[in-house]
Backbone and ligand atoms as CSV (ligand in chain L), in Angstrom:
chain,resi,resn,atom,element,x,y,z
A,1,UNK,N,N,-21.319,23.655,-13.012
A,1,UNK,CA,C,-20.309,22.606,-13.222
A,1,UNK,C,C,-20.656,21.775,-14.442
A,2,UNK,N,N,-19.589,21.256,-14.878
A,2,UNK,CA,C,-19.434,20.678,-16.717
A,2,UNK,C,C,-20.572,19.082,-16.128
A,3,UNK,N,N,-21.415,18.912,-16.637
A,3,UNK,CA,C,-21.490,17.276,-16.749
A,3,UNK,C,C,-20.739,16.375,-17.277
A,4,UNK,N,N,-19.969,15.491,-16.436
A,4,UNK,CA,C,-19.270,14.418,-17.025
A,4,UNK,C,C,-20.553,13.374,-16.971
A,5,UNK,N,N,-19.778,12.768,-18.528
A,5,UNK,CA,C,-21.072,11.322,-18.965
A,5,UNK,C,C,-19.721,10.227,-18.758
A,6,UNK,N,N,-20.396,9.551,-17.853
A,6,UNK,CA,C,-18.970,8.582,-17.526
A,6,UNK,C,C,-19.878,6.993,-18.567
A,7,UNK,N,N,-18.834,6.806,-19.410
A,7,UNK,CA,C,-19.244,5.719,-20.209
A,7,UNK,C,C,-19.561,4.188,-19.744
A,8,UNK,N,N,-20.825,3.401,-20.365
A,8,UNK,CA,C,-20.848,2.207,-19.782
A,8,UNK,C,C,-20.110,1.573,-19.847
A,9,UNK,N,N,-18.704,1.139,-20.853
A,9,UNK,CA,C,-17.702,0.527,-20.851
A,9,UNK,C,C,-16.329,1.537,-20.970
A,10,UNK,N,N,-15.622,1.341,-19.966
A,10,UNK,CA,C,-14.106,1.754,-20.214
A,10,UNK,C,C,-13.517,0.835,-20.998
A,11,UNK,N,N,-12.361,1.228,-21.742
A,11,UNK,CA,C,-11.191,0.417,-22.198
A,11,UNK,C,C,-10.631,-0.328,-21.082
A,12,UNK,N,N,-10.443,-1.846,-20.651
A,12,UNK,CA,C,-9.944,-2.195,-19.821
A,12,UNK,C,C,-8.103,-2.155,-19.719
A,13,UNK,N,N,-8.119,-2.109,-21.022
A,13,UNK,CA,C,-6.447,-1.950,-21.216
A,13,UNK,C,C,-5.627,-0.712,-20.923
A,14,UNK,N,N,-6.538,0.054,-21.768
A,14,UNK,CA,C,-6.222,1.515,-21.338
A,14,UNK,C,C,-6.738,1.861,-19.266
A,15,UNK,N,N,-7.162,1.603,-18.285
A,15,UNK,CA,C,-7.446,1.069,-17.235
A,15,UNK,C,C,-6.104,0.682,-16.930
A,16,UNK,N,N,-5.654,-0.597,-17.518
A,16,UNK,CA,C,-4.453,-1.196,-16.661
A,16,UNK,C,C,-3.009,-0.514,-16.830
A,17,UNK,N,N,-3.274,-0.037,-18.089
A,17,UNK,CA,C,-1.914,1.012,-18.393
A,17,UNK,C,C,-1.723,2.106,-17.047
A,18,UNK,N,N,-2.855,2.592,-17.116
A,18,UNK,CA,C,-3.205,3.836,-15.984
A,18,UNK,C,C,-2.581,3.292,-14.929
A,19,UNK,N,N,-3.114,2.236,-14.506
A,19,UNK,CA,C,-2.879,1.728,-13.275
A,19,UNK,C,C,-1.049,1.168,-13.258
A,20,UNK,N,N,-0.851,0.508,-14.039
A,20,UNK,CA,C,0.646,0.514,-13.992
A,20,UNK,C,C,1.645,1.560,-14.010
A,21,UNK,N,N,1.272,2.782,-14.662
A,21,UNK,CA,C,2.058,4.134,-14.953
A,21,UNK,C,C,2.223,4.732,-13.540
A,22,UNK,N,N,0.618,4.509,-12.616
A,22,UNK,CA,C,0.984,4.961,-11.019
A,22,UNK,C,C,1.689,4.009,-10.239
A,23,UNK,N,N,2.303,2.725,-10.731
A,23,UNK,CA,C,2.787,1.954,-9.756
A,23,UNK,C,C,4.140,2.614,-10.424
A,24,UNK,N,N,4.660,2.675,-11.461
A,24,UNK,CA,C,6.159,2.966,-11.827
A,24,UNK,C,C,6.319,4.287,-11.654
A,25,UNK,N,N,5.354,5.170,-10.925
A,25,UNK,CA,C,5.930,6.555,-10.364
A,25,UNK,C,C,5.628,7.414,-11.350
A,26,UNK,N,N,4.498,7.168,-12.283
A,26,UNK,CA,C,4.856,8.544,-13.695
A,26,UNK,C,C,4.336,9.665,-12.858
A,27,UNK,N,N,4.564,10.718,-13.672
A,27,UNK,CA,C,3.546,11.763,-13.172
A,27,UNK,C,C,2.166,11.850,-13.465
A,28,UNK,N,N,1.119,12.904,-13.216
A,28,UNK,CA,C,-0.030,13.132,-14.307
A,28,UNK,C,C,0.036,13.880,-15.861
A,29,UNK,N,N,1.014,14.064,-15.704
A,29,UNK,CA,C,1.280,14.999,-17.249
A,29,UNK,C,C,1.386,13.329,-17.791
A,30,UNK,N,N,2.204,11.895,-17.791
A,30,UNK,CA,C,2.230,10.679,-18.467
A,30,UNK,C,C,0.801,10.043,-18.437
A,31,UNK,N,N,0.437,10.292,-17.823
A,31,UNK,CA,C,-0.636,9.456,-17.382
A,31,UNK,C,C,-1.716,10.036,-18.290
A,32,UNK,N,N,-2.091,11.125,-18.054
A,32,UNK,CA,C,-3.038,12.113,-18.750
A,32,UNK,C,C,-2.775,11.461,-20.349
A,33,UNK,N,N,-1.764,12.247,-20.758
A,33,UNK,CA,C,-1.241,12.165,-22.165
A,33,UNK,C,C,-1.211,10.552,-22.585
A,34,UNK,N,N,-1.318,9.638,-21.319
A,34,UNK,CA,C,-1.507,7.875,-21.876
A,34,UNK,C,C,-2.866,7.858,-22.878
A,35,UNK,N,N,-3.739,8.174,-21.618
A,35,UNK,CA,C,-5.020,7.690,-22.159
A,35,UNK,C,C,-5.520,8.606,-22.853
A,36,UNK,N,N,-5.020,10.005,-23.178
A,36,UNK,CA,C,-5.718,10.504,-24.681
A,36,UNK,C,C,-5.048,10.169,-25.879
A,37,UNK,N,N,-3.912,9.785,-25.420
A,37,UNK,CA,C,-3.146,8.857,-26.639
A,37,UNK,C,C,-4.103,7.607,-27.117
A,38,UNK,N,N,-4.378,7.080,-25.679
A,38,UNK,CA,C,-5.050,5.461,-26.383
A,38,UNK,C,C,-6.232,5.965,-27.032
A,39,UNK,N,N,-6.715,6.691,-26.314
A,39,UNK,CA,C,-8.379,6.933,-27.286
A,39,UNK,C,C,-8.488,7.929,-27.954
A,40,UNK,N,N,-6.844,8.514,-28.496
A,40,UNK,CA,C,-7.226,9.470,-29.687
A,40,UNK,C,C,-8.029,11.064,-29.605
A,41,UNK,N,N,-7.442,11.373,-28.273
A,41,UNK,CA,C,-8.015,12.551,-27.881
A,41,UNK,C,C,-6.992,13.284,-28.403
A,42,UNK,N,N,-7.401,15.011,-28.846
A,42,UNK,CA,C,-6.421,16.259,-28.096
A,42,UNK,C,C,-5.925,16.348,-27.260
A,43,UNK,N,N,-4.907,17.215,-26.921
A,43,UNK,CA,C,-4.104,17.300,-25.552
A,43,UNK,C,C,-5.795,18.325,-24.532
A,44,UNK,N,N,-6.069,19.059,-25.832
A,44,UNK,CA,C,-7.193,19.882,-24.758
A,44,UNK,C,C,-8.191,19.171,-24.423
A,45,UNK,N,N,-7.970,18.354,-24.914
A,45,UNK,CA,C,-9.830,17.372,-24.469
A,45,UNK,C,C,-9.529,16.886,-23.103
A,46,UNK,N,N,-9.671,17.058,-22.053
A,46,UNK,CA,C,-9.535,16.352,-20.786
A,46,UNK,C,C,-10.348,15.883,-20.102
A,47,UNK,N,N,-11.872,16.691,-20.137
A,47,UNK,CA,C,-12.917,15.431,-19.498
A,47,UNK,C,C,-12.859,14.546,-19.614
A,48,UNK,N,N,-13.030,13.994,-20.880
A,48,UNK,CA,C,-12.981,12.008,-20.923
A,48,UNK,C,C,-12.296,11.176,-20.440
A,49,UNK,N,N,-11.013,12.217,-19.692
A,49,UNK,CA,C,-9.849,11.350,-19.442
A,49,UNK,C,C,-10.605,10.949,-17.835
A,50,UNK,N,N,-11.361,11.850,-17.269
A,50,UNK,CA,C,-11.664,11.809,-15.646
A,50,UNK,C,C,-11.860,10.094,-15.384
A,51,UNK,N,N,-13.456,10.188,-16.200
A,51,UNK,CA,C,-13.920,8.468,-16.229
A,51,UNK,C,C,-12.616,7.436,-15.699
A,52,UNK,N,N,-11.975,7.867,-16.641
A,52,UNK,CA,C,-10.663,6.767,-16.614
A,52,UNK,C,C,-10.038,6.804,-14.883
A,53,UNK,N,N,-9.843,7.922,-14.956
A,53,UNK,CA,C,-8.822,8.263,-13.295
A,53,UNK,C,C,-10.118,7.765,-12.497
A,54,UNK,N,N,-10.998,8.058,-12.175
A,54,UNK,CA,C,-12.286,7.753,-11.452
A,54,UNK,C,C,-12.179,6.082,-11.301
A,55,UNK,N,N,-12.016,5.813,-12.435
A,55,UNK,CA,C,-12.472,4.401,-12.182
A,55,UNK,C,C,-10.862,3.242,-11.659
A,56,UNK,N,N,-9.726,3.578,-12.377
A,56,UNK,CA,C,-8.514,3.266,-12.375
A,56,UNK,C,C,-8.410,3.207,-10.863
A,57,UNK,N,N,-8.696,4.333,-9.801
A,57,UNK,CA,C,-8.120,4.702,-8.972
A,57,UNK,C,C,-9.020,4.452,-7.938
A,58,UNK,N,N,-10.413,4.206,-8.331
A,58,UNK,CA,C,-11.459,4.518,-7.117
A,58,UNK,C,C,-11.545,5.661,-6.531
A,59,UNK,N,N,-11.415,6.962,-7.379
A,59,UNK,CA,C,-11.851,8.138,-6.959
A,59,UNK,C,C,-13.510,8.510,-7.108
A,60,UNK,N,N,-13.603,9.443,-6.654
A,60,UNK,CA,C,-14.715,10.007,-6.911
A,60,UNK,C,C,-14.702,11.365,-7.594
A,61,UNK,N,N,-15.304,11.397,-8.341
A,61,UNK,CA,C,-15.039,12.663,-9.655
A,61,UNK,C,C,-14.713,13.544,-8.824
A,62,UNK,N,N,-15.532,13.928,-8.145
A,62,UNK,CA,C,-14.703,15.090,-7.318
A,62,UNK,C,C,-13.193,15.686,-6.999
A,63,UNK,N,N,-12.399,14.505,-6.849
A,63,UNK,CA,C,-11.310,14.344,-6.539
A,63,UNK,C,C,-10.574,14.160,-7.700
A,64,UNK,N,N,-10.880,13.952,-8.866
A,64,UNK,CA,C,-10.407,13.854,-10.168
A,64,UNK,C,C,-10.147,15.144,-10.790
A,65,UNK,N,N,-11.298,16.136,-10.410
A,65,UNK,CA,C,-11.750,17.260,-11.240
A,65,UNK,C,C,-10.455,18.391,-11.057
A,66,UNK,N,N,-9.654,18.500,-10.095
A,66,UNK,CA,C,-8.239,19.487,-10.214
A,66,UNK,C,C,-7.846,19.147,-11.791
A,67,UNK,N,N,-7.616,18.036,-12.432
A,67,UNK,CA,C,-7.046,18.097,-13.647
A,67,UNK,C,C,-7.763,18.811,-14.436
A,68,UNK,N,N,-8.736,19.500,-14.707
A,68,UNK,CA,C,-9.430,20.604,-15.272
A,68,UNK,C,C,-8.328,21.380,-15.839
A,69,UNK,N,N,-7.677,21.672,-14.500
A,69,UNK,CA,C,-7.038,23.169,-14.817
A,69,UNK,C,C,-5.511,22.441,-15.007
A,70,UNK,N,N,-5.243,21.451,-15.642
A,70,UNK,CA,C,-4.070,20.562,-15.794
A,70,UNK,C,C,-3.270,21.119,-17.065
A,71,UNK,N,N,-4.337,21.770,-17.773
A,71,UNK,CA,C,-3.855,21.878,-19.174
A,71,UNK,C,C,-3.507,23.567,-18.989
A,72,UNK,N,N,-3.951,24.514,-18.399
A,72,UNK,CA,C,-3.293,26.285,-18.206
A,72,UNK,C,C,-2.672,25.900,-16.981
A,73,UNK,N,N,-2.597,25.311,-15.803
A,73,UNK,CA,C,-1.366,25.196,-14.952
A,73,UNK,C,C,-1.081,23.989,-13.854
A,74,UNK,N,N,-0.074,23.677,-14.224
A,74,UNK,CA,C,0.554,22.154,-13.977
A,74,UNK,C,C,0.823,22.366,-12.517
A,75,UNK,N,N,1.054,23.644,-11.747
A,75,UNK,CA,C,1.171,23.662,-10.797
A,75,UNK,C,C,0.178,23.784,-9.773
A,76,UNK,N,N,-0.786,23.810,-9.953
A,76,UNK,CA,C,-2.182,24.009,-9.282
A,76,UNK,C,C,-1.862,22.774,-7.727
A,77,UNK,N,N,-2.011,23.436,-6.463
A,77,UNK,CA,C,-2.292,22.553,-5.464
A,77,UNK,C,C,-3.110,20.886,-5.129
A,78,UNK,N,N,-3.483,21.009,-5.874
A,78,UNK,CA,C,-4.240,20.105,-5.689
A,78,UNK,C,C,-4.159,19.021,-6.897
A,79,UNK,N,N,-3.202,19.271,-7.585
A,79,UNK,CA,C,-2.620,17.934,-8.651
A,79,UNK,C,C,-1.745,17.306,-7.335
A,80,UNK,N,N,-1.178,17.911,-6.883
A,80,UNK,CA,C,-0.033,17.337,-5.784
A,80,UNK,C,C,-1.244,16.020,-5.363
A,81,UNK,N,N,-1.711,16.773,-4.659
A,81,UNK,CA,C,-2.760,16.089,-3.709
A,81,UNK,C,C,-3.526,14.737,-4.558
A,82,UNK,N,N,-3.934,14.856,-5.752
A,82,UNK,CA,C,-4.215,14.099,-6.270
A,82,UNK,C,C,-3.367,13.005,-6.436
A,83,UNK,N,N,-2.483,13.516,-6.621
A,83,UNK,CA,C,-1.305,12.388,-7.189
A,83,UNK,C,C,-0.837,11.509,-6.319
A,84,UNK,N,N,-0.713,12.208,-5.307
A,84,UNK,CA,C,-0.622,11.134,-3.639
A,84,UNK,C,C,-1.635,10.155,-3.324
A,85,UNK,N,N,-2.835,10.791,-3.853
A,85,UNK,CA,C,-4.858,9.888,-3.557
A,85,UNK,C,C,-4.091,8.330,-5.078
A,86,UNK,N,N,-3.426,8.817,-6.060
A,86,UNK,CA,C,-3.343,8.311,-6.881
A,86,UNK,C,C,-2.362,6.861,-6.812
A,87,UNK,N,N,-1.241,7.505,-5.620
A,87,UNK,CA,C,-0.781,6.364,-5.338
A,87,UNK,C,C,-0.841,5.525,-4.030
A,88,UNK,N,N,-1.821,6.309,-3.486
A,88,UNK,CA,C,-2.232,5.759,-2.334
A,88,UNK,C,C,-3.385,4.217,-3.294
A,89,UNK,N,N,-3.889,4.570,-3.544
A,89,UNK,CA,C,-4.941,4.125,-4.097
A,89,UNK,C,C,-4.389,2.263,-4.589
A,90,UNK,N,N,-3.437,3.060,-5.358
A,90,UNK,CA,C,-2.797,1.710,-6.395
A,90,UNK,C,C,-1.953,0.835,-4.850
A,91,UNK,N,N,-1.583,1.326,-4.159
A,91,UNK,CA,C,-1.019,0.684,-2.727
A,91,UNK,C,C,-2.301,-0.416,-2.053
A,92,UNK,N,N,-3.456,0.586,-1.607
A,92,UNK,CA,C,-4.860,-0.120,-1.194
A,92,UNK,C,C,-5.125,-1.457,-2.225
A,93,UNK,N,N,-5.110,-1.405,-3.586
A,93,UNK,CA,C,-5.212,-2.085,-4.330
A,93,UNK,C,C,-4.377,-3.111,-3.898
A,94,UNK,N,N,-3.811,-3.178,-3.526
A,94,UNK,CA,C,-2.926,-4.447,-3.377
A,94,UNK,C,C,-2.732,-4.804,-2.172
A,95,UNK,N,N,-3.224,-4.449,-1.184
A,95,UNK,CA,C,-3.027,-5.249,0.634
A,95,UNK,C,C,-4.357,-6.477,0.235
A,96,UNK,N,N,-5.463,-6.548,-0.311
A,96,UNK,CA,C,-6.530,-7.479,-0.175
A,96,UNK,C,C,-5.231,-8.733,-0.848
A,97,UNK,N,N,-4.129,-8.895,-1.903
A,97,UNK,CA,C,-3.645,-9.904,-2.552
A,97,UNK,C,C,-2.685,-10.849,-1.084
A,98,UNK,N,N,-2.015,-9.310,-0.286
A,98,UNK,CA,C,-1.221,-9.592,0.638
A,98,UNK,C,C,-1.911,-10.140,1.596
A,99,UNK,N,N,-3.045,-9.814,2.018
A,99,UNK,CA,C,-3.843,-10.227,2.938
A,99,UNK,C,C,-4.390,-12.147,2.751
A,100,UNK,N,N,-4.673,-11.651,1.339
A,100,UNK,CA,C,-5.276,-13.513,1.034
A,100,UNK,C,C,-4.382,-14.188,1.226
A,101,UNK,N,N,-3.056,-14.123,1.339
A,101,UNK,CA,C,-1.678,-15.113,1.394
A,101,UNK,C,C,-1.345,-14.987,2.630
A,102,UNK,N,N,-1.653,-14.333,3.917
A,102,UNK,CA,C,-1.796,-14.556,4.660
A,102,UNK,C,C,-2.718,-15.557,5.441
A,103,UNK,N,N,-3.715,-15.098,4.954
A,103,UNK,CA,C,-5.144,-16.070,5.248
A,103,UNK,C,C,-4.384,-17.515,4.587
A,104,UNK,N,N,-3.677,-17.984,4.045
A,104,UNK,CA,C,-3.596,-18.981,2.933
A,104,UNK,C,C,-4.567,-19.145,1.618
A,105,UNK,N,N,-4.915,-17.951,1.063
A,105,UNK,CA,C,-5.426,-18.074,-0.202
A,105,UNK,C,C,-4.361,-17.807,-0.970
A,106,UNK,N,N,-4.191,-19.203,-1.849
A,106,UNK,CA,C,-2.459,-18.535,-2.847
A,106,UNK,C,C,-2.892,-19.025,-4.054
A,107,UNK,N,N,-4.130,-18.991,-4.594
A,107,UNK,CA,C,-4.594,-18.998,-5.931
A,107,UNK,C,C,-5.794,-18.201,-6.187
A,108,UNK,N,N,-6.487,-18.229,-7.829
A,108,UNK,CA,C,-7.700,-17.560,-8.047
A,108,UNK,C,C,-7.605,-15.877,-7.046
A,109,UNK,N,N,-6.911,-15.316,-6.988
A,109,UNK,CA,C,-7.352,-14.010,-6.301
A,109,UNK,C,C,-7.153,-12.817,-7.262
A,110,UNK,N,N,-7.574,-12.013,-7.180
A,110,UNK,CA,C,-8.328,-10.954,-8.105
A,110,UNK,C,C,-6.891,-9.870,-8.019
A,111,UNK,N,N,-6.846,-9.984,-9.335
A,111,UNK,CA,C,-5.669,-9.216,-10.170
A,111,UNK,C,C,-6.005,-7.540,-10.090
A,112,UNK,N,N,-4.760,-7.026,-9.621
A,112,UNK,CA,C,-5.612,-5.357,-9.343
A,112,UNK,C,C,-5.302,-4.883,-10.760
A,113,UNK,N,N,-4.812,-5.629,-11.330
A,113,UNK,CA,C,-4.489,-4.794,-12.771
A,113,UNK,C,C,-5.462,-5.250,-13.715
A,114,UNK,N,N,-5.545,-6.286,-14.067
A,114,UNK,CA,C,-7.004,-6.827,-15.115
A,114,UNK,C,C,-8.187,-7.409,-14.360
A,115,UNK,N,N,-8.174,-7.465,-13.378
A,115,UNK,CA,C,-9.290,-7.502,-12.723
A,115,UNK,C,C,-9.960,-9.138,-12.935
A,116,UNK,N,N,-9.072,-10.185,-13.350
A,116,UNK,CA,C,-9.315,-11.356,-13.351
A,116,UNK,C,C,-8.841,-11.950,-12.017
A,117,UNK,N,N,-9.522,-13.598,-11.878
A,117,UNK,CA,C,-9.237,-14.464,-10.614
A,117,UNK,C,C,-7.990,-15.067,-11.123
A,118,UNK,N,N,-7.091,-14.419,-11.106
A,118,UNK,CA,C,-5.734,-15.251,-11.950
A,118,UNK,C,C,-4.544,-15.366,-11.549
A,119,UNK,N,N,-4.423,-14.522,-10.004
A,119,UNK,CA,C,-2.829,-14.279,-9.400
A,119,UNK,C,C,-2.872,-15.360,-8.445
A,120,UNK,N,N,-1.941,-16.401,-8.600
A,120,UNK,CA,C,-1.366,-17.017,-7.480
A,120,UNK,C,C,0.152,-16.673,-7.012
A,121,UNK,N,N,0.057,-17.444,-5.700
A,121,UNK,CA,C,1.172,-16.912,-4.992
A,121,UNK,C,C,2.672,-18.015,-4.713
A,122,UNK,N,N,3.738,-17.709,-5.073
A,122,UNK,CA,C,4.895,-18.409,-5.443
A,122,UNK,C,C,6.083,-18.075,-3.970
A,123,UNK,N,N,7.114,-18.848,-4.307
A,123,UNK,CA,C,8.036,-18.025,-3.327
A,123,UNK,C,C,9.049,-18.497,-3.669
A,124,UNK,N,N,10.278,-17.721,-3.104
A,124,UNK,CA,C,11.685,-17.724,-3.367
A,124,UNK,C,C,12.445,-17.887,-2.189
A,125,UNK,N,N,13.550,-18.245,-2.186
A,125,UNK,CA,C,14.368,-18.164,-0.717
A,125,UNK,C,C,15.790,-18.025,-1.587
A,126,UNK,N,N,15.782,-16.494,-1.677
A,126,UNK,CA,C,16.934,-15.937,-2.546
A,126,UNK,C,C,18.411,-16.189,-0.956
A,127,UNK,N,N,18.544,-16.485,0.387
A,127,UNK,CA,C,19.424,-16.575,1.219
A,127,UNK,C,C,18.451,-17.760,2.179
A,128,UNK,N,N,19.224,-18.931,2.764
A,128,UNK,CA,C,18.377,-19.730,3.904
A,128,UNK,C,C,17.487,-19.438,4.231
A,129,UNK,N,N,18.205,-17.899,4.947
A,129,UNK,CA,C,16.491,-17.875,6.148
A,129,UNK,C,C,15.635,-16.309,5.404
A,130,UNK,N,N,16.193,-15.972,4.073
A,130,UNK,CA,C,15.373,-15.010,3.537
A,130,UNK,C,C,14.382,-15.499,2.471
A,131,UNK,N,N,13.074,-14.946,2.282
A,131,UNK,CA,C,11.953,-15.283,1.912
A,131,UNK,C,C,11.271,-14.166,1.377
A,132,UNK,N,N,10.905,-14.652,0.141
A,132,UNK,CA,C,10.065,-13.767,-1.005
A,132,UNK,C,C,8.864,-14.195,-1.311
A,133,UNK,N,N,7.881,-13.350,-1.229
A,133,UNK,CA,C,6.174,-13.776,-1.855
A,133,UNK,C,C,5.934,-13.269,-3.130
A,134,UNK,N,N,5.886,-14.176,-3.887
A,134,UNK,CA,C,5.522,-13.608,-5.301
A,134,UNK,C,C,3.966,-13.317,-5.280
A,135,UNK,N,N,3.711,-12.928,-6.064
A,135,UNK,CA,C,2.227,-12.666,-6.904
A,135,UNK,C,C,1.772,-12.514,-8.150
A,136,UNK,N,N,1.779,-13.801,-9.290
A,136,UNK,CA,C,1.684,-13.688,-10.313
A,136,UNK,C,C,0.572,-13.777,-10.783
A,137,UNK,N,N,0.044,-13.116,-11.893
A,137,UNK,CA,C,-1.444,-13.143,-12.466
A,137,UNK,C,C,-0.849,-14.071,-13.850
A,138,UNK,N,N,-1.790,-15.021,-14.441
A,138,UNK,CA,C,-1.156,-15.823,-15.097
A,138,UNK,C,C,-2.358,-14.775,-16.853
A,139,UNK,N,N,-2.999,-14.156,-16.003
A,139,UNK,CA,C,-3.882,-13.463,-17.794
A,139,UNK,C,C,-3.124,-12.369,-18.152
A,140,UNK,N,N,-2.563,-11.505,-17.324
A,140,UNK,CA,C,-1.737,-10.572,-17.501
A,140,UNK,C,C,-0.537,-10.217,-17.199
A,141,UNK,N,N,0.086,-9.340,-17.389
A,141,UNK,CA,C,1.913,-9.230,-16.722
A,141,UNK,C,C,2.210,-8.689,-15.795
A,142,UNK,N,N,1.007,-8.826,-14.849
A,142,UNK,CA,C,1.000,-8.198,-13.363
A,142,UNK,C,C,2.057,-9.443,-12.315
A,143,UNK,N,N,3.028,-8.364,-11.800
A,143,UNK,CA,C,3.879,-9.368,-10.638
A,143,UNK,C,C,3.857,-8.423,-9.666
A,144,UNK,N,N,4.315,-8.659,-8.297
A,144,UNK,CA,C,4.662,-8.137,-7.264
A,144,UNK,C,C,5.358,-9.052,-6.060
A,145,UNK,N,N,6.269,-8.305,-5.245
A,145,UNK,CA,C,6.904,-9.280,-4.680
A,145,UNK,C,C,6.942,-8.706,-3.110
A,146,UNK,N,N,6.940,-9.601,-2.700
A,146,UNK,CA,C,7.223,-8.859,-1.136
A,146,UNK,C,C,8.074,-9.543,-0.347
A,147,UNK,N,N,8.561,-8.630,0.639
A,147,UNK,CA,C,10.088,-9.387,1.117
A,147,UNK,C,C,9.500,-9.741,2.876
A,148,UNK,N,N,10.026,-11.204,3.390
A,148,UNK,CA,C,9.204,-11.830,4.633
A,148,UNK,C,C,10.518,-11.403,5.416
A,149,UNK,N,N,9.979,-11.283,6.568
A,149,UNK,CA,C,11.548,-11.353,7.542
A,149,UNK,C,C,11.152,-12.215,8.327
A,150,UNK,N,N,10.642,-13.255,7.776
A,150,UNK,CA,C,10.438,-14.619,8.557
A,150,UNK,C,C,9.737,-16.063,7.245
A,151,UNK,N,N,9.984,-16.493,7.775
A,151,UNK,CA,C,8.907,-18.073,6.849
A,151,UNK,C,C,7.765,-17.591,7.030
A,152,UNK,N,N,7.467,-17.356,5.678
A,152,UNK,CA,C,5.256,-17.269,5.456
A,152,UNK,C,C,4.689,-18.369,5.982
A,153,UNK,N,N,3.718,-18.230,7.039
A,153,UNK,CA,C,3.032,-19.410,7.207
A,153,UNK,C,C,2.927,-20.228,6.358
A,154,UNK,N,N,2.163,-19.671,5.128
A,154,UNK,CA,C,1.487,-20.599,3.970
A,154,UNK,C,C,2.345,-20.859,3.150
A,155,UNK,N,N,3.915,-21.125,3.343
A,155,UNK,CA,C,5.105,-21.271,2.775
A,155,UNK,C,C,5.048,-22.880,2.438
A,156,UNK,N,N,4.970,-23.461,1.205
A,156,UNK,CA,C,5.231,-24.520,0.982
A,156,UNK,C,C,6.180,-24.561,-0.247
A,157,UNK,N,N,6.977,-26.429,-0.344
A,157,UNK,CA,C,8.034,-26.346,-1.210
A,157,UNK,C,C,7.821,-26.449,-3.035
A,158,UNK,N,N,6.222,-26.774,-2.744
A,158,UNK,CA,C,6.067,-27.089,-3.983
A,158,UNK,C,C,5.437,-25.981,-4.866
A,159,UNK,N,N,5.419,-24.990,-3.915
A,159,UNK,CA,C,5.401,-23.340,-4.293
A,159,UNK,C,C,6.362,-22.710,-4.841
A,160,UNK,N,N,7.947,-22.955,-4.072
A,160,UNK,CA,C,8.644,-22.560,-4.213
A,160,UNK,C,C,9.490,-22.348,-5.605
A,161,UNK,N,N,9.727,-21.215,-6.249
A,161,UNK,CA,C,10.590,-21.016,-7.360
A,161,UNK,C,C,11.963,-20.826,-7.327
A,162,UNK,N,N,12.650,-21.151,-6.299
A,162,UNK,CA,C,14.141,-20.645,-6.223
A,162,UNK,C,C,14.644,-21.508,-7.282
A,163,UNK,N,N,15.503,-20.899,-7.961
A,163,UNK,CA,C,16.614,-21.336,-8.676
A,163,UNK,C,C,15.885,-22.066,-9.709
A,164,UNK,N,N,14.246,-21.525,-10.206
A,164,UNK,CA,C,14.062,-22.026,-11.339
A,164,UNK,C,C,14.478,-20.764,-12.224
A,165,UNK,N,N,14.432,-20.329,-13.190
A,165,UNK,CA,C,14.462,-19.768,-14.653
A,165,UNK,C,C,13.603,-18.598,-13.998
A,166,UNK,N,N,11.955,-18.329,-14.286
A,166,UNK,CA,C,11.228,-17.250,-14.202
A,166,UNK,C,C,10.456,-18.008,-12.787
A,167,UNK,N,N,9.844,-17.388,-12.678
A,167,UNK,CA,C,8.845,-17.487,-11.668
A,167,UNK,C,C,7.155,-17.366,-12.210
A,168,UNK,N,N,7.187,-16.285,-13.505
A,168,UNK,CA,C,6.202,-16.527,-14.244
A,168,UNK,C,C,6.520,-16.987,-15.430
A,169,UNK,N,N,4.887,-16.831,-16.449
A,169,UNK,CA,C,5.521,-17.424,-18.029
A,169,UNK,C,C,5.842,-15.882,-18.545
A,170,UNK,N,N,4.627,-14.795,-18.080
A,170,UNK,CA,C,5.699,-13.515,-18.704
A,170,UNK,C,C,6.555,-12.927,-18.151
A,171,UNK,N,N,7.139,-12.850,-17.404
A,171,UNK,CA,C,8.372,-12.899,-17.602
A,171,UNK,C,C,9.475,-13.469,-18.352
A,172,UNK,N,N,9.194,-15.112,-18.496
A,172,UNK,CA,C,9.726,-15.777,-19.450
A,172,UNK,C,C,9.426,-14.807,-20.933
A,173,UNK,N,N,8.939,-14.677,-21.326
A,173,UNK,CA,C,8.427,-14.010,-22.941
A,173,UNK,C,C,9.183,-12.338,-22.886
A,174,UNK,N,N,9.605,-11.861,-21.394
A,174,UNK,CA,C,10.334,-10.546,-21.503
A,174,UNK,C,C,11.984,-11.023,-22.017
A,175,UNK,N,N,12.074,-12.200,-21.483
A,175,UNK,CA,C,13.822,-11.925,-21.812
A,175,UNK,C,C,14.059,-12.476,-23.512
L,1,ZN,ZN,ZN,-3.924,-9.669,-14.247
């Protein structure tokens, strides 16, 4: 078996790209082709890309290594399989944010995308008795929202964003 040299520093950007491309559903053919784009690889160079999936995803090389054969056939069993570990993964990533806003932690909590203490938690009441949990990271353009079918405990008004403008500042800077 090939030795992978998994590097002391990843690109953290190239990292969060990864990680966003599995929340918007890409495939591994986008994903792959992201990060040899960012770091200037060949399409044939594919080891270096592992590091990245390994670490993006919390795999273990093992489970990375089907993309080997990514580049002679796209259909290989076990890309499937990967790709499911891939969005399972980015899902896990995000119950510890849901969980702290339960607990009532609705600031400083750890951004699954840049990996800073920077997401606090907002809310909306888009109908009376309907209720939205935001999750904004204020270092990066990480959001997520989740829909309550009840009042969040840790629901307060001075949280609340209804009927302001954005809910974050980037968002504000998208329109
Ligand atoms: Zn962030």
């Amino acid at each position: 078996m090939a030795a992978v040299i998994i590097p002391d520093s990843l690109d953290r950007e190239v990292l969060a790209e990864l990680r966003q491309l599995a929340v918007e559903g890409a495939g591994l053919n986008q994903m792959v082709s992201r990060v040899q784009e960012r770091l200037g690889f060949v399409p044939e160079f594919i080891v270096p890309v592992f590091p990245y999936f390994c670490t993006a995803f919390s795999l273990p090389l093992k489970e990375v290594l089907p993309l080997r054969e990514y580049s002679k056939n796209r259909d290989v069993p076990e890309l499937q399989g990967l790709l499911t570990k891939i969005r399972q993964a980015e899902i896990a990533a995000r119950l510890p944010l849901i969980q702290a806003a339960a607990d009532g932690s609705l600031d400083e909590l750890r951004c699954p995308r840049c990996e800073c203490q920077t997401v606090s938690v907002y809310f909306t009441r888009p109908a009376p008795e309907e209720y939205r949990t935001w999750f904004v990271c204020s270092a990066c353009d990480f959001s997520m929202r989740t829909q309550n079918s009840s009042k969040p405990e840790h629901y307060s008004a001075d949280r609340d964003r209804t009927g302001k403008k954005t809910v974050s500042a980037s968002q504000e800077q998208e329109r």
